[in-house]
N, CA, C and O of each residue as an XYZ file, in Angstrom:
768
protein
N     -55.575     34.884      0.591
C     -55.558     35.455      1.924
C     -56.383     36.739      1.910
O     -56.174     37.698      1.166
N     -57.479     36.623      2.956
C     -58.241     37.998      2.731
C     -57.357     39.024      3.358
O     -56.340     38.669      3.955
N     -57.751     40.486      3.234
C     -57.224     41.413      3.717
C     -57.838     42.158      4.965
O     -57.419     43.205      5.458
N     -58.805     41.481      5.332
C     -59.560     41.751      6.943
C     -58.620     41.992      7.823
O     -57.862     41.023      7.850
N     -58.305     42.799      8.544
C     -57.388     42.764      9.922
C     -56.004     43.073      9.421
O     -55.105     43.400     10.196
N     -55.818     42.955      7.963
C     -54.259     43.248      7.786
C     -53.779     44.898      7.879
O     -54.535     45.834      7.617
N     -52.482     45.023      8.274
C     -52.348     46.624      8.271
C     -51.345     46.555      7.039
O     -50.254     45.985      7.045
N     -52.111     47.468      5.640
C     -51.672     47.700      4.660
C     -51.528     49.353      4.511
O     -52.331     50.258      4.738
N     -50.077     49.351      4.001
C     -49.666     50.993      3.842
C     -50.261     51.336      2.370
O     -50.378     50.423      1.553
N     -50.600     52.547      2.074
C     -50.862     53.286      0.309
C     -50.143     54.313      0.886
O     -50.051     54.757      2.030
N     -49.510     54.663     -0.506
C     -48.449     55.166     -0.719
C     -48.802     56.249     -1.841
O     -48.207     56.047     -2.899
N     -49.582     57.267     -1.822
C     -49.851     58.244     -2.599
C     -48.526     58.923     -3.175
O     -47.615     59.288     -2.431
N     -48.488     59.088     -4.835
C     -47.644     59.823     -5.379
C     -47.835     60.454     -6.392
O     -48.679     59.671     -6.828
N     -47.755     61.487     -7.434
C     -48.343     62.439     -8.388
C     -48.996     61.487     -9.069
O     -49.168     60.425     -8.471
N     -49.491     61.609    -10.395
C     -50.267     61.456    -11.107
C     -51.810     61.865    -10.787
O     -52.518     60.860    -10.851
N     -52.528     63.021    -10.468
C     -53.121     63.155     -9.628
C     -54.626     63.120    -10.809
O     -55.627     63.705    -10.395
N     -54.680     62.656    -11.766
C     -55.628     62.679    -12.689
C     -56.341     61.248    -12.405
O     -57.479     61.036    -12.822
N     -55.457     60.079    -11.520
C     -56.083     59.187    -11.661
C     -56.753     58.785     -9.786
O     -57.336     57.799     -9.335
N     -56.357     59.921     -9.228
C     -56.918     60.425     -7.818
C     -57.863     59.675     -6.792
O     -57.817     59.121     -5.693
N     -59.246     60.167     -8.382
C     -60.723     59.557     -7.706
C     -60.672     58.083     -7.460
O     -61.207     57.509     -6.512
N     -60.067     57.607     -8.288
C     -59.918     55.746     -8.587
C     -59.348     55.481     -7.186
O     -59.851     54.981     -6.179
N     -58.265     55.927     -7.425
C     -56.872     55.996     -5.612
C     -58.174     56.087     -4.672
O     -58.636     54.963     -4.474
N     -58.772     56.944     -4.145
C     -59.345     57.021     -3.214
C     -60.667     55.849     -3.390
O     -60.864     55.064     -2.463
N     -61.109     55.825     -4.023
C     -62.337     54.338     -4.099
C     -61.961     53.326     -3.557
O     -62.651     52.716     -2.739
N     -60.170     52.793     -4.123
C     -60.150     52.066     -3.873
C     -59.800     51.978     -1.935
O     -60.096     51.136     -1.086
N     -59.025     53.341     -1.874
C     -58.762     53.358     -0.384
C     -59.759     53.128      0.017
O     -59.598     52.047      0.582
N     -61.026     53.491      0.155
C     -61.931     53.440      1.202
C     -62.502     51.879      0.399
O     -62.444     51.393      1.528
N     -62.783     51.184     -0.121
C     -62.863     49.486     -0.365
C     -61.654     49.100      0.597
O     -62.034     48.567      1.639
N     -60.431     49.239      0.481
C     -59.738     48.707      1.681
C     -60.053     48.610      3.092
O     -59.762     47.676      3.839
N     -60.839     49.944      3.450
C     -60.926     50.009      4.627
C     -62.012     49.305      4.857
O     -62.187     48.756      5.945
N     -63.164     49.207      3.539
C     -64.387     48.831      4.296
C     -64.371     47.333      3.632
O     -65.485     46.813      3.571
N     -63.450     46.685      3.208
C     -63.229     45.298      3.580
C     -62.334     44.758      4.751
O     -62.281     43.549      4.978
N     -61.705     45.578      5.411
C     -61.301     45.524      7.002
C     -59.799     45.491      7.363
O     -59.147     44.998      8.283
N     -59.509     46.245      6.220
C     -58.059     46.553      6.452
C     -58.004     47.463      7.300
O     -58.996     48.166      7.494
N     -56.392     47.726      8.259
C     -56.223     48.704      8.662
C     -55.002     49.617      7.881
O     -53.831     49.376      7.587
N     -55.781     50.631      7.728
C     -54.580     51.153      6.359
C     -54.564     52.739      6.922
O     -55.320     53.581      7.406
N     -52.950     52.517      6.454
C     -51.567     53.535      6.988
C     -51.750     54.981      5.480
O     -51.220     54.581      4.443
N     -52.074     55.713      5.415
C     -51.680     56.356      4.768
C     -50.495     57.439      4.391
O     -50.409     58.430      5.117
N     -49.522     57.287      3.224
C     -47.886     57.499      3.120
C     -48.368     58.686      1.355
O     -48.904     58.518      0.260
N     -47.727     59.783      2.146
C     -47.963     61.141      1.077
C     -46.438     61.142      0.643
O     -45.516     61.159      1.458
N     -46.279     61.122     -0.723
C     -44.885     61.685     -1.402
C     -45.072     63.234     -1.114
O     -46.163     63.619     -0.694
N     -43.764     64.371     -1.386
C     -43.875     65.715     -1.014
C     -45.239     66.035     -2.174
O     -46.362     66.453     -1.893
N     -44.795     65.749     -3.249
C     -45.805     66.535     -4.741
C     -47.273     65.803     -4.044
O     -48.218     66.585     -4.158
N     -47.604     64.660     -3.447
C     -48.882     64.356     -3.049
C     -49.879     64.906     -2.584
O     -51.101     64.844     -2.721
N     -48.618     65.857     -1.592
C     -49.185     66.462     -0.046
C     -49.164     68.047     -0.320
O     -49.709     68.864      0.422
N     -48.330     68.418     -1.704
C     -48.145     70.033     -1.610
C     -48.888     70.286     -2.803
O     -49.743     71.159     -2.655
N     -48.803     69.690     -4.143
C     -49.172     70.495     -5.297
C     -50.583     70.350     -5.457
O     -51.191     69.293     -5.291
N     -51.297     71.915     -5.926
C     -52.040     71.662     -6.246
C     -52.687     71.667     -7.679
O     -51.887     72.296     -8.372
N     -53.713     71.284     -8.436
C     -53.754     70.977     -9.672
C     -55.059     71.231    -10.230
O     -55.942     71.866     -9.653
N     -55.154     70.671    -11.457
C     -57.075     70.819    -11.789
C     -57.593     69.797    -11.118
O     -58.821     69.847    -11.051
N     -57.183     69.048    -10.690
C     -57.878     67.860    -10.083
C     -57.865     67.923     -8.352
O     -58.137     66.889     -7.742
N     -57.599     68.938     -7.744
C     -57.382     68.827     -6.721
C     -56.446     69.877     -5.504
O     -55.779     70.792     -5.986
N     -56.446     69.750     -4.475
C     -55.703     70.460     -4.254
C     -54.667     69.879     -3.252
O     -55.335     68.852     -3.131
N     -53.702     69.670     -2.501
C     -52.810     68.345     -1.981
C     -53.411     68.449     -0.611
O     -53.726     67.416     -0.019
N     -53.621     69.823      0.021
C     -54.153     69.362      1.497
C     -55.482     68.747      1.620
O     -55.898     68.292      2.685
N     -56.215     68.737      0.399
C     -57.492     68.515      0.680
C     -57.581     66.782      0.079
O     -58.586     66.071      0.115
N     -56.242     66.414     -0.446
C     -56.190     65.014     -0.494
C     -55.899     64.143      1.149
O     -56.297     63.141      1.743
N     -55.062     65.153      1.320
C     -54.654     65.109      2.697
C     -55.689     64.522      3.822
O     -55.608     63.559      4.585
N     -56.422     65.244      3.661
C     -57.346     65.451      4.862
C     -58.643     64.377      4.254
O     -59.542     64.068      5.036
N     -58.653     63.968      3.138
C     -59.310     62.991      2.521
C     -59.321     61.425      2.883
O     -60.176     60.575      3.131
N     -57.692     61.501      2.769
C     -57.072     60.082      3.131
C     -56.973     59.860      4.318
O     -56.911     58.673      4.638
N     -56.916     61.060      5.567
C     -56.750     60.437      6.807
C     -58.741     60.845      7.265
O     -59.110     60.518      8.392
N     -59.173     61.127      6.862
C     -60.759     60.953      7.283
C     -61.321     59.442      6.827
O     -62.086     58.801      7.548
N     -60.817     58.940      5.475
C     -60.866     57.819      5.139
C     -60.145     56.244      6.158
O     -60.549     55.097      6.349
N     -59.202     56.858      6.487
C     -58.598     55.573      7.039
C     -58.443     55.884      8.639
O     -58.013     55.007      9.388
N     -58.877     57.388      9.200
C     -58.937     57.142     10.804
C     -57.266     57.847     10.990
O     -57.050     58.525     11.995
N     -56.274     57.654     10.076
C     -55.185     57.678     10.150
C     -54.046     59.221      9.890
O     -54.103     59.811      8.811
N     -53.245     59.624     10.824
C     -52.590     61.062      9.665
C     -52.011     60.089      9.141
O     -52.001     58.878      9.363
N     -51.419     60.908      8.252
C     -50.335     60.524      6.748
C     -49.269     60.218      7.390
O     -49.451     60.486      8.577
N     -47.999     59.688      7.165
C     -46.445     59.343      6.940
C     -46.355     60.522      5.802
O     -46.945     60.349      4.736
N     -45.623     61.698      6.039
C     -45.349     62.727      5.368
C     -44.005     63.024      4.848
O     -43.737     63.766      3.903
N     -43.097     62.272      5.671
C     -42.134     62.691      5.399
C     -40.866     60.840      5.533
O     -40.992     59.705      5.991
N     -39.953     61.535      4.903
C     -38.747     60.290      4.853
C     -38.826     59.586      6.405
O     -38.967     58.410      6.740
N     -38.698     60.630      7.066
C     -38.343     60.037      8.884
C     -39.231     59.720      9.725
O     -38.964     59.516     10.910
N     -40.558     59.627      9.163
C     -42.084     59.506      9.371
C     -42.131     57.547      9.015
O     -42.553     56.691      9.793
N     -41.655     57.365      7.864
C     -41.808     56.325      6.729
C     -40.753     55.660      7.014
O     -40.932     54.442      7.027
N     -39.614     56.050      7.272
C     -38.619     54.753      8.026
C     -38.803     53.993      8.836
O     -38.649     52.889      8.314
N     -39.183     53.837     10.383
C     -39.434     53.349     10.626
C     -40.449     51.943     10.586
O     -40.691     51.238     11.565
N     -40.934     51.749      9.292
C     -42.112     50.672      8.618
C     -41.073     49.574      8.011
O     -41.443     48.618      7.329
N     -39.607     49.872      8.388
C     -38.523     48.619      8.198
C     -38.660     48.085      9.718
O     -39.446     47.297     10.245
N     -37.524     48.873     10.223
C     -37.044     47.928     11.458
C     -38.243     47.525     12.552
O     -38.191     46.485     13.209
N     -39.560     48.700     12.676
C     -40.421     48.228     13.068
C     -41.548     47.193     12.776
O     -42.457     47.027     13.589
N     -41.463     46.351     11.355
C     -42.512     45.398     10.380
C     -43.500     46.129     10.882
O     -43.899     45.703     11.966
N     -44.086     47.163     10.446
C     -45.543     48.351     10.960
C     -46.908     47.809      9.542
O     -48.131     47.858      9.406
N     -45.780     47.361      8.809
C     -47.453     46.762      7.887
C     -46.922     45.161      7.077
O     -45.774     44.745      6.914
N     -47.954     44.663      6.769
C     -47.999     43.439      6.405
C     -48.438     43.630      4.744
O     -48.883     42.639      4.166
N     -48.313     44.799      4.073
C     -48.545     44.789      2.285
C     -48.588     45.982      2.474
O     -49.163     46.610      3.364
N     -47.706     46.477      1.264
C     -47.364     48.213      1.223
C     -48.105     48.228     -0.298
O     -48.178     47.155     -0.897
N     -48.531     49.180     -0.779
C     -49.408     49.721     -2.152
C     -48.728     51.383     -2.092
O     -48.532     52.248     -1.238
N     -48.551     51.218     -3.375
C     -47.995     52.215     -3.967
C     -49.327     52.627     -5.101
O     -49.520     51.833     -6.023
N     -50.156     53.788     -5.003
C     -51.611     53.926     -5.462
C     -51.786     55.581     -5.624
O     -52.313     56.215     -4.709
N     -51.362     56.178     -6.713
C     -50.855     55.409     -7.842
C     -49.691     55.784     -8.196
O     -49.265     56.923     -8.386
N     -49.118     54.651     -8.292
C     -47.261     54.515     -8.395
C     -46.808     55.394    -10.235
O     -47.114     54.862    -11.303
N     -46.238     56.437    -10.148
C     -45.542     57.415    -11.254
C     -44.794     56.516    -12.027
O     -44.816     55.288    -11.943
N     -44.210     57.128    -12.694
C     -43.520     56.794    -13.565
C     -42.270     56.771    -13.293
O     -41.490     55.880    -13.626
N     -41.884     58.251    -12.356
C     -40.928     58.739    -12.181
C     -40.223     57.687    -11.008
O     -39.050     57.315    -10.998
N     -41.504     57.260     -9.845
C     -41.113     56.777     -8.846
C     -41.181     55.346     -9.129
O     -41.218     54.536     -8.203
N     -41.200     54.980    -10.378
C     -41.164     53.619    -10.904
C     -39.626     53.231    -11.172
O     -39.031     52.239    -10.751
N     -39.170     54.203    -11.930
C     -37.679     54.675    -12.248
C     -36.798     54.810    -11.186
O     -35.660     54.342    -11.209
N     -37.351     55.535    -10.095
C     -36.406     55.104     -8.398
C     -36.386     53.972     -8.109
O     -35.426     53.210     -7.993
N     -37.556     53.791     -7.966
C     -37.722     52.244     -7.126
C     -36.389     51.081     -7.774
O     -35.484     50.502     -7.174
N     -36.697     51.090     -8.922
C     -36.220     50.325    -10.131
C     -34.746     50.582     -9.683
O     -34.325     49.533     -9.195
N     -34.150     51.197     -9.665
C     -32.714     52.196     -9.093
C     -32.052     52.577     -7.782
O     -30.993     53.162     -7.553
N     -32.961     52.087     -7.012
C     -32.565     51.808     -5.236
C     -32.677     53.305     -5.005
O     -32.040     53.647     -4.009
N     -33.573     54.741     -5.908
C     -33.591     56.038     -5.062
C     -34.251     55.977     -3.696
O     -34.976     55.001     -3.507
N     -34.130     56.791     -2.787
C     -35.335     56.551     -1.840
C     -35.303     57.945     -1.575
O     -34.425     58.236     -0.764
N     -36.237     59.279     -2.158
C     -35.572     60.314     -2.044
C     -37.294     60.898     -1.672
O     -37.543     62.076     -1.413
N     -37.709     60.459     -1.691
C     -39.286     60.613     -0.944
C     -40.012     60.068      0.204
O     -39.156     59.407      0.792
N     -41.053     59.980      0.819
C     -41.769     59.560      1.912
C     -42.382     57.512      0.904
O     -42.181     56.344      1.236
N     -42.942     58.012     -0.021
C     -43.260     56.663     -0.825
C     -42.101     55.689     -0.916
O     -42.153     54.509     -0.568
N     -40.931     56.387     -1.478
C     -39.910     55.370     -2.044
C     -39.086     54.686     -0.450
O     -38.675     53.532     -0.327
N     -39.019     55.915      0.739
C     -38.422     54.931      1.888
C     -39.195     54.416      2.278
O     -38.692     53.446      2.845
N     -41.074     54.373      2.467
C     -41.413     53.614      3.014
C     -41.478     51.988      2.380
O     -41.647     50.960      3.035
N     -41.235     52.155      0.504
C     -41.010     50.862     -0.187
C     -39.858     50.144      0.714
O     -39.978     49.257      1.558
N     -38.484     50.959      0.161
C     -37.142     50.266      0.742
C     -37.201     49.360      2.100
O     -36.969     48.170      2.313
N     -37.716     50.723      3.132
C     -38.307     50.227      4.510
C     -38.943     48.564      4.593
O     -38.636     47.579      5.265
N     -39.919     48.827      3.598
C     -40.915     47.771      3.811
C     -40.481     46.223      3.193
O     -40.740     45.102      3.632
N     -39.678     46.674      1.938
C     -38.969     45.452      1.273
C     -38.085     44.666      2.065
O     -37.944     43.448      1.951
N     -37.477     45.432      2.900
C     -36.082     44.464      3.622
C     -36.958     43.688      4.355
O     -36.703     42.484      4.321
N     -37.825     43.991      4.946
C     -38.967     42.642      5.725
C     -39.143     41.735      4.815
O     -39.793     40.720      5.063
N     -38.558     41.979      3.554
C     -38.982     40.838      2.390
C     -40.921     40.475      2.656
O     -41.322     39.321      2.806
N     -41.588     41.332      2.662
C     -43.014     41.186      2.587
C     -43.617     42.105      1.325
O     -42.884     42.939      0.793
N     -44.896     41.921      0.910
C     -44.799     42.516     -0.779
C     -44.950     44.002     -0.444
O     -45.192     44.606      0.602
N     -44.670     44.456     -1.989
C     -44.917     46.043     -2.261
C     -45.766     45.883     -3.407
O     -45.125     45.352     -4.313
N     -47.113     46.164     -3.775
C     -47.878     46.163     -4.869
C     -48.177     47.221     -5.384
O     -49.069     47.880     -4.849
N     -47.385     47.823     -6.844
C     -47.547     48.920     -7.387
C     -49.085     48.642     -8.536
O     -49.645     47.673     -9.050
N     -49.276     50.240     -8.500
C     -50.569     50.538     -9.390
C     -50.601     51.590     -9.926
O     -51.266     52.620     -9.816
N     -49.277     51.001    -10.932
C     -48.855     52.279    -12.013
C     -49.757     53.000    -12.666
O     -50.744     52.440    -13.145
N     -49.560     54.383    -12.790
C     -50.059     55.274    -14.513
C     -49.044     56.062    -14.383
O     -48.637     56.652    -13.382
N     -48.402     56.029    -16.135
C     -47.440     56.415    -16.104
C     -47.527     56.661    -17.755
O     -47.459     55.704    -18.526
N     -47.683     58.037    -18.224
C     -47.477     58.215    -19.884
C     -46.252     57.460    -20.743
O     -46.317     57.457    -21.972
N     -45.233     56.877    -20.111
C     -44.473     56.613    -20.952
C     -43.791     54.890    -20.209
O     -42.625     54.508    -20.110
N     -45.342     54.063    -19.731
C     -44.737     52.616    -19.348
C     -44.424     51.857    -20.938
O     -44.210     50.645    -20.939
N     -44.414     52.401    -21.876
C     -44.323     51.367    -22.825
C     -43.166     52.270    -23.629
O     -42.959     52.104    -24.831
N     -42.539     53.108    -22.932
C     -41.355     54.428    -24.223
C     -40.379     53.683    -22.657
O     -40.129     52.539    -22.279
N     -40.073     55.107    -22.123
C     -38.410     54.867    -21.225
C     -38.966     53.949    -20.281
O     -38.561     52.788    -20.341
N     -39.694     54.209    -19.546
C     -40.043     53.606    -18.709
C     -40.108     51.697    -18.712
O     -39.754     51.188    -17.648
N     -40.330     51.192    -19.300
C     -40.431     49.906    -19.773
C     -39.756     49.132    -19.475
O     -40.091     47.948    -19.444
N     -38.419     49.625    -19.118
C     -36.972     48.596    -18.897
C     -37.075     48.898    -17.551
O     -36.033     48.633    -16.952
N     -38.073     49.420    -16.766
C     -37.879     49.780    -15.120
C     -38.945     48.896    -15.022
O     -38.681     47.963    -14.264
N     -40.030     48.852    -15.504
C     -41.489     48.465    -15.101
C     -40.511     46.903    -15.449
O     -41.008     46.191    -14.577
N     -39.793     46.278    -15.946
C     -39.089     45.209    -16.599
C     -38.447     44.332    -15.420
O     -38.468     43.134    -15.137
N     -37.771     45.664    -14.774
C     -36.602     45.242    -13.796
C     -37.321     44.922    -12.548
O     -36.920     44.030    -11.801
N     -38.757     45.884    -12.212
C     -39.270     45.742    -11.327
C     -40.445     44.224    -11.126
O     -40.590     43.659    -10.042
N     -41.093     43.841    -12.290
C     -41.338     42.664    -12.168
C     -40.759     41.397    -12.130
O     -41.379     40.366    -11.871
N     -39.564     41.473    -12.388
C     -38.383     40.446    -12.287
C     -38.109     40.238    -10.606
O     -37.704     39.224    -10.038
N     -38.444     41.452    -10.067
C     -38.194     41.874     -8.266
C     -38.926     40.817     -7.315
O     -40.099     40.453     -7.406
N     -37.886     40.371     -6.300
C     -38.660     39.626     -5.471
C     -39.726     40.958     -4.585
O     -39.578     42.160     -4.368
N     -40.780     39.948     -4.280
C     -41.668     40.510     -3.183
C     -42.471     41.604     -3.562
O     -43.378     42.126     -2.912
N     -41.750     42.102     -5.454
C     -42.737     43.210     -6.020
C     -44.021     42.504     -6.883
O     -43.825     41.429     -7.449
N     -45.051     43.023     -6.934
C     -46.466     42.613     -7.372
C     -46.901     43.865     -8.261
O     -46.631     44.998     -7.863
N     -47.806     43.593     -9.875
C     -48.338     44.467     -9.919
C     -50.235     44.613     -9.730
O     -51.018     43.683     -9.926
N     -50.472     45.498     -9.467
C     -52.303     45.429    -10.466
C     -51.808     45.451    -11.699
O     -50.906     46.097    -12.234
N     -52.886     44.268    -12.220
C     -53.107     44.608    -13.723
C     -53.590     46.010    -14.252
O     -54.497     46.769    -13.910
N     -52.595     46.049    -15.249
C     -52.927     47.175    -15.914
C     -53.328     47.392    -17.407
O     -54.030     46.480    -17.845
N     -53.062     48.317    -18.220
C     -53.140     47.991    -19.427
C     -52.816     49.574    -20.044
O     -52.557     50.551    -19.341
N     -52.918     49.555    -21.801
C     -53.109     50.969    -21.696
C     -54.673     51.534    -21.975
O     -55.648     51.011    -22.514
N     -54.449     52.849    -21.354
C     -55.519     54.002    -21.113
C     -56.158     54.776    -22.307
O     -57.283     55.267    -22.220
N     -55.322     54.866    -23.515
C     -55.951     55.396    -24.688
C     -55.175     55.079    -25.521
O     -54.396     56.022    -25.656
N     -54.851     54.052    -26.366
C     -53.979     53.915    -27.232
C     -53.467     54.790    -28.498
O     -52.332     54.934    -28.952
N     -54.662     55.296    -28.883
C     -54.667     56.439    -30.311
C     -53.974     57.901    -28.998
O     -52.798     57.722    -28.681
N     -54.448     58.766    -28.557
C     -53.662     59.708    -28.219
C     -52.338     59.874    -27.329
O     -51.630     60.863    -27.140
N     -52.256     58.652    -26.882
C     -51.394     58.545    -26.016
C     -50.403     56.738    -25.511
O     -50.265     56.022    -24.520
N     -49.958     56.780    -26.978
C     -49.550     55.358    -26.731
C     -48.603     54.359    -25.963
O     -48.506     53.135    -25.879
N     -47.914     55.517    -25.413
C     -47.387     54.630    -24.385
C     -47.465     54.688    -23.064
O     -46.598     54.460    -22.219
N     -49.064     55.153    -22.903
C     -49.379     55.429    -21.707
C     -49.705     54.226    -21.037
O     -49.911     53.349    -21.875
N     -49.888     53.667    -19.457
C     -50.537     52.465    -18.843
C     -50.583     53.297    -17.898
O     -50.014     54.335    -17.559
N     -52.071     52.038    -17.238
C     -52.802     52.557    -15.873
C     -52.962     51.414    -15.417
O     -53.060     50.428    -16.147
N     -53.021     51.365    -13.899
C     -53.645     50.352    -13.091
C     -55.295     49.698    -13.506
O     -56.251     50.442    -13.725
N     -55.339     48.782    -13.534
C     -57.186     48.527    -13.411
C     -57.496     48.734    -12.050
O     -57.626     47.640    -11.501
N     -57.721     49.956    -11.045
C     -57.364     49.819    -10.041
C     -59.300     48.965     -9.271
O     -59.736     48.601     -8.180
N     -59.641     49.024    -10.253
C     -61.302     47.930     -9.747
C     -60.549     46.295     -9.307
O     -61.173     45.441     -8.677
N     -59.568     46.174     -9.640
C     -58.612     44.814     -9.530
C     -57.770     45.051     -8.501
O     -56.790     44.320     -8.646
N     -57.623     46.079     -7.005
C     -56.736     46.389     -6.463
C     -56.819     45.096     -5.220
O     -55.863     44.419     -4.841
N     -58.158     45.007     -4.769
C     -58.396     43.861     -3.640
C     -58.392     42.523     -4.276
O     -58.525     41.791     -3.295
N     -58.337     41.931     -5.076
C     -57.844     40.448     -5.361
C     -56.210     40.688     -5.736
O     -55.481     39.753     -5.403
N     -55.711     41.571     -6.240
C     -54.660     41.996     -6.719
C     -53.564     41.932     -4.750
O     -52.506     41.427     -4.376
N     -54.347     42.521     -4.284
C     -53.485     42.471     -2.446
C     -53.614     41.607     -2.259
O     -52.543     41.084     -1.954
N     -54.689     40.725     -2.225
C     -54.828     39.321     -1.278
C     -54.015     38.776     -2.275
O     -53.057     38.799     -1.502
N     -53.564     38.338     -3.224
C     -52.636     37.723     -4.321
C     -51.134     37.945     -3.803
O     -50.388     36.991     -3.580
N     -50.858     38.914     -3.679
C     -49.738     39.626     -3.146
C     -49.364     39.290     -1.702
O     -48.186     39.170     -1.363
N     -50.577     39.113     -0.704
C     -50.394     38.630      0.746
C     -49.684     37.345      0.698
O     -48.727     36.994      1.387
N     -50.383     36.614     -0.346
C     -49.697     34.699     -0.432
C     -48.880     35.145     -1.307
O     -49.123     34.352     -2.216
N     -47.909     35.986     -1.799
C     -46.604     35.852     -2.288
C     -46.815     35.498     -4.042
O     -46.023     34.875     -4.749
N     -47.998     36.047     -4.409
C     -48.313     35.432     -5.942
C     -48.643     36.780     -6.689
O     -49.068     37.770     -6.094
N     -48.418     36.734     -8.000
C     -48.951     38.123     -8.892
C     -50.435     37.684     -9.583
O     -50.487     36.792    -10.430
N     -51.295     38.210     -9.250
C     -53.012     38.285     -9.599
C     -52.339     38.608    -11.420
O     -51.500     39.395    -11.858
N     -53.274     37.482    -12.107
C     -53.195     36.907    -13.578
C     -54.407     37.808    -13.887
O     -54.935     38.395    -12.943
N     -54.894     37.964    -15.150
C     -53.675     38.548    -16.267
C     -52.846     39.836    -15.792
O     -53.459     40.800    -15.334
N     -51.469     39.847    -15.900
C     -51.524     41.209    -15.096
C     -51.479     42.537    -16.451
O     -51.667     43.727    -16.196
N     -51.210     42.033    -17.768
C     -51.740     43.227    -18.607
C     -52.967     42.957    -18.935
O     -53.054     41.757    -19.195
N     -54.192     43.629    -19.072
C     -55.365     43.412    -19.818
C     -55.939     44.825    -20.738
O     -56.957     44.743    -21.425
């Protein structure tokens, strides 16, 4: 199923080192003809870092998609009872908020617009980096592919010698990875 005409949410959340990728792929969404919602966790939208600064992601993502952000919990609720998108992306989905999800938290703008979006039983496609998917994290990333309606991008890990239990999205795999996810299927191999 292509993604032309579909309204797909991203769901920005820390990891802000893997940023530039996040945004490539946002604007490939848009300019394969999605209409896409952009959803800021608080750390998305406030901290700033060496890589960036949060308002100027801000103002990045809604110049990119035409769209303001979903900023907040009560912003992002409504994407349940209203069905407001047809494939939610979590880009790029933490570690931390891998560990909520995994755990029914919803204590951010990302994690209610997941919850929100799941009870429509329609997908949520995460595109983890996360230093420790292969240490604690593992039994969440575990629970969460076992999940109906959850999808991942293939990922893999990012540097094996300094940092071994790190994984990242292939996020160059994010648009066959959605349309996979639209027909209810997980895009193969999903580690590489």
């Amino acid at each position: 199923m292509k993604i032309k005409g579909k309204k797909i949410g991203v769901a920005f959340t820390g990891s802000f080192c893997t940023y530039e990728k996040a945004f490539l792929a946002l604007e490939k969404l848009v300019e394969e003809g999605a209409m896409v919602q952009p959803i800021f966790s608080e750390a998305a939208q406030s901290v700033d870092s060496r890589f960036g600064k949060g308002e100027e992601f801000v103002k990045r993502a809604e110049e990119i998609t035409g769209h303001k952000i979903m900023g907040t919990i009560a912003e992002a609720e409504p994407i349940g009872p209203k069905s407001l998108l047809d494939l939610l992306i979590i880009l790029p989905c933490t570690g931390n908020t891998i560990a909520k999800l995994a755990n029914g938290i919803t204590d951010t703008p990302a994690l209610m617009a997941a919850k929100a979006h799941l009870r429509n039983e329609k997908p949520l496609l995460l595109s983890i980096s996360t230093n420790d998917a292969l240490g604690m994290n593992m039994k969440n990333i575990g629970l969460l592919l076992n999940a109906k309606h959850i999808f991942f991008v293939p990922f893999g890990q990012d540097h094996a010698q300094k940092k071994p239990n790190s994984m990242v999205a292939h996020t160059e795999l994010l648009i066959p990875a959605a349309e996979a996810a639209l027909e209810g299927k997980q895009y193969q191999p999903i580690i590489q």
